[in-house]
N, C-alpha and C positions, 0 to 999 in steps of 0.2 A: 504494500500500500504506500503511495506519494505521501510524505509527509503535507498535513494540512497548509495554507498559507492563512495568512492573517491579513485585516482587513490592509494594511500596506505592502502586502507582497512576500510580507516575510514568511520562514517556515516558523511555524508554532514549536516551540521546544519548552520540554520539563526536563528540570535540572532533579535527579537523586539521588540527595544524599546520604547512605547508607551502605554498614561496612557489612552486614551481614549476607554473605552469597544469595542464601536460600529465599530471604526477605525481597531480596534487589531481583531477582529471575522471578518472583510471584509477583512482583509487583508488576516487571514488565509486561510478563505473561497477560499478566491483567485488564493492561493498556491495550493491550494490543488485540486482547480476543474482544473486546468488546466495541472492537475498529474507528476506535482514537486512534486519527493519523499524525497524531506529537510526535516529534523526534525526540525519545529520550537519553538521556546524559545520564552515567552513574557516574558518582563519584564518592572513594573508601574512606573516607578519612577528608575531618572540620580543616585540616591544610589543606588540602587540595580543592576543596570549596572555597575555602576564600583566595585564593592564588587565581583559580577559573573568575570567581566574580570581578578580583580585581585587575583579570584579564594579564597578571606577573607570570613572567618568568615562561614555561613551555603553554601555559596558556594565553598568552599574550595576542592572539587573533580569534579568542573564545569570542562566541556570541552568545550573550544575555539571554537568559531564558523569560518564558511570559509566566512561569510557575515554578518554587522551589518547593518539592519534596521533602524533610528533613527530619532526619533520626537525633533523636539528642545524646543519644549513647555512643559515641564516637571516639576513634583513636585520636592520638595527637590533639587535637582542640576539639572539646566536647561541644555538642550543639547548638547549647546556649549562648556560647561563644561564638559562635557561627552567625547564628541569630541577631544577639546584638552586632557583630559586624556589618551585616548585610544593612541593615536598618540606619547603621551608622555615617554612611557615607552616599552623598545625593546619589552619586549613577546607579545605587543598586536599592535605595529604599523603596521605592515605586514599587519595586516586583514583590508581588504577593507570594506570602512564605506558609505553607501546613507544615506544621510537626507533625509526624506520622513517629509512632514512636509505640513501645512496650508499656513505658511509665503511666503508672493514673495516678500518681502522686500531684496529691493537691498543691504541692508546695511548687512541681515542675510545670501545674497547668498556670497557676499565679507568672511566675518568674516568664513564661514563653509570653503571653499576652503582655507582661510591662514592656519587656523587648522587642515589642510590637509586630508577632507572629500573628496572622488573617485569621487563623484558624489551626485547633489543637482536637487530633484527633488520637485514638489508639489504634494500634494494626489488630484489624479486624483477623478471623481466625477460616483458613480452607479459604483455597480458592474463588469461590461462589459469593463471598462477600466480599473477598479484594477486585472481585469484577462489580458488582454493584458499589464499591466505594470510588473505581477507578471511573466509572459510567459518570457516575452524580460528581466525583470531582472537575470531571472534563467538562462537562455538560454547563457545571457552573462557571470555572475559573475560564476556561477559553471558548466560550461560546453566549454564556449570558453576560457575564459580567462587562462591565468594560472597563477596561486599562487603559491607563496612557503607554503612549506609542515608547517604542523601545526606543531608548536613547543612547548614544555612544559617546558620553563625555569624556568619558576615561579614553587617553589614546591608548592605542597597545603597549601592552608595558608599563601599564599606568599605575596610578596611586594602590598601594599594597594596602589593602584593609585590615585596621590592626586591630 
């Protein structure tokens, strides 16, 4: 399937972040049997998300995704670290962030929404409902909602989000 375009031409991508194999293959699985044509991005580890957002280093010609995916259980810089980065810096605030995560700690759903995550969910259980969360994700973040237009303030190589 052609990756979807967006209303300027671009192709629609989701960035996800998540180090667990079995998790990141379910979830694509997800996207994809339920014929979202997003171009998904995995990415292992809160470094290598913020290096992608801030377009450093081997990602330095990354494109900005329209949805971040995000596990707060992460190697190297855990989630919420991730979260407040992303939030922190104009080129990458704009992009609406889900935690998708294990955690129902009340303390983790507090701390993601101050860091100004869209929305905090838990990973749902069997495939049948990571296709009905992947359906109603799509459906809302890149088809109803509307976003503003992807920006590229950051040149390549640009501002490292710390």
């Amino acid at each position: 399937m052609n990756p979807m375009l967006d209303a300027n031409g671009a192709v629609q991508r989701i960035l996800l972040v998540e180090d667990n194999p079995a998790d990141a293959d379910l979830t694509q699985v997800a996207f994809e049997t339920v014929g979202t044509p997003a171009e998904i991005n995995v990415l292992v580890n809160g470094e290598e998300a913020i290096n992608y957002l801030s377009r450093h280093g081997a990602y330095h010609d990354a494109v900005a995704p329209q949805l971040v995916l995000l596990d707060l259980n992460l190697p190297r810089v855990g989630g919420l670290e991730v979260l407040a980065a992303i939030k922190s810096l104009q080129s990458t605030r704009h992009i609406p962030v889900v935690v998708l995560t294990s955690s129902e700690s009340g303390d983790d759903i507090i701390k993601s929404y101050q860091l100004g995550a869209n929305c905090y969910l838990t990973k749902p259980f069997g495939l049948n409902a990571y296709r009905d969360m992947a359906r109603r994700l799509y459906e809302f973040w890149l088809q109803l909602a509307k976003l503003p237009p992807s920006s590229d303030e950051s040149p390549p190589g640009g501002t490292l989000i710390q």
